[in-house]
N, C-alpha and C positions, 0 to 999 in steps of 0.2 A: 534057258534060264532055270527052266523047273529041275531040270537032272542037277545040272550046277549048284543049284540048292542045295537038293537033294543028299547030294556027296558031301557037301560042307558039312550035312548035319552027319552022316553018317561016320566020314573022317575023323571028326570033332568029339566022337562018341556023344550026339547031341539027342534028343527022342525026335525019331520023325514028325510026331505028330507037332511041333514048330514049325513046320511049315505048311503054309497057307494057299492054297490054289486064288485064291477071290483076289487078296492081297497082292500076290506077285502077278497075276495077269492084270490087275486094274494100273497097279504102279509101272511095269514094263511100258502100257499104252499111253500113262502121263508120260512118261520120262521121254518116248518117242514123238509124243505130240510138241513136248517143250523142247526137242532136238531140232524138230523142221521150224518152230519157231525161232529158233536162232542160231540159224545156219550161218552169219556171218560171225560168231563168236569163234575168236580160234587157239582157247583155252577153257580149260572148266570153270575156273574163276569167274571168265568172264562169259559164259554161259549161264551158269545162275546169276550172276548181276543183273541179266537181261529181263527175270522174272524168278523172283525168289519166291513164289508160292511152292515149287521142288522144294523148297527144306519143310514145310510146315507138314507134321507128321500125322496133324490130323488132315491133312487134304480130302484123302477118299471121302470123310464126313462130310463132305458136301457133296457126295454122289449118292454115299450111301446111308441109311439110318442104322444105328450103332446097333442096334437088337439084329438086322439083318448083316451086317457088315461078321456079328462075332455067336454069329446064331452057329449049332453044332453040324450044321451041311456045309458053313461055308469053306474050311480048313480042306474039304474033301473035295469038291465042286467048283467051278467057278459061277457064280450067282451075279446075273446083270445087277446094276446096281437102278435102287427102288426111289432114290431123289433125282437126281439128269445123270444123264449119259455120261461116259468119258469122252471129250471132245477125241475126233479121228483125226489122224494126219494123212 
């Protein structure tokens, strides 16, 4: 996911510095935790139906506190987050 990114920006003529190591590793492990949650969906549609907290864009804010979430290590770093964990699948 990180190269994938990576090339999006660079393709895009976009500044690397747009992407986020904290962000893309915390939201890959929701996305993966809400995928074993709903294994019997068998569309995307009805995959978020099954729990729409995936679209709320502040989600990570409730792992992480905003000062640490958009502090100047995290873009570079991936930084546990300092409210709870991200639930494991």
């Amino acid at each position: 996911m990180r190269s994938s990114l990576k090339n999006f920006l660079q393709n895009n003529n976009l500044p690397q510095e747009e992407y986020h190591e904290t962000l893309t590793f915390s939201w890959v492990h929701a996305v993966r935790f809400f995928m074993e949650k709903a294994k019997r969906a068998k569309c995307f549609n009805e995959f978020l139906a099954i729990d729409k907290r995936l679209l709320d864009p502040s989600l990570m804010l409730s792992h992480y506190r905003q000062k640490t979430l958009f502090a100047d290590q995290t873009p570079l770093a991936f930084v546990e987050p300092d409210i709870q964990t991200i639930p494991q699948y």
